[in-house]
C-alpha positions, 0 to 999 in steps of 0.5 A: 206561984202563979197560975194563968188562963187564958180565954178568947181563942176561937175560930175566925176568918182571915181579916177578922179580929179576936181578943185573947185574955190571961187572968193571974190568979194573984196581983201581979206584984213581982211579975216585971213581965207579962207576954204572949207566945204561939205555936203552930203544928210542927213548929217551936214556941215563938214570941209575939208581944211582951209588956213590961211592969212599966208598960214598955211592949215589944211584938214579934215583926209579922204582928207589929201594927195588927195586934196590941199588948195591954195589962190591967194590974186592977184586973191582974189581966193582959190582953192581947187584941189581934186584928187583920188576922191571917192564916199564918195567926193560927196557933195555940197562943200561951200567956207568960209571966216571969218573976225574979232575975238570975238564980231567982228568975221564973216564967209561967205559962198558962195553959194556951188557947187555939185560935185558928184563921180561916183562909 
């Protein structure tokens, strides 16, 4: 088991930045994936960047070159760095780690943090 939260949501204008945090409550030994996820009113969850144990990342298309991924297996914290943040950004933003593969695969999620985009 492990429970996350995350931290850093908040209200800021379009072209502005915000960083958002995800503090695991144990080491992240296990965890081969860390990402963050967002949902907007009426709309499904959807991806928006992932980091591998190994540091690899992916971004969902409308955030490549905007926001950055990072890990700190220290910390046992990821980060996502957010900036030139448009109206579109606004959503409750989840943080997720999976565990295991096939039978033995777990993903948990953090409690979600709002961060809104004034236009």
């Amino acid at each position: 088991q492990v429970q996350l939260v995350e931290s850093g949501g908040g209200l800021v204008q379009a072209g502005g930045s915000l960083r958002l945090s995800c503090a695991a409550s144990r080491t992240l030994f296990g965890i081969h994936t860390m990402g963050w996820y967002r949902q907007a009113p009426g709309k499904q969850r959807e991806l928006v960047a992932t980091i591998t144990s190994s540091g690899v990342t992916d971004y969902y298309d409308s955030v490549k070159g905007r926001f950055t991924i990072s890990i700190d297996n220290t910390k046992k914290t990821v980060s996502l760095q957010m900036n030139s943040l448009k109206s579109e950004d606004t959503a409750v933003y989840f943080c997720a780690a999976d565990s295991g593969r096939g039978t033995t695969y777990r993903r948990y999620w953090g409690q979600g943090t709002q961060v809104t985009v004034a236009s």
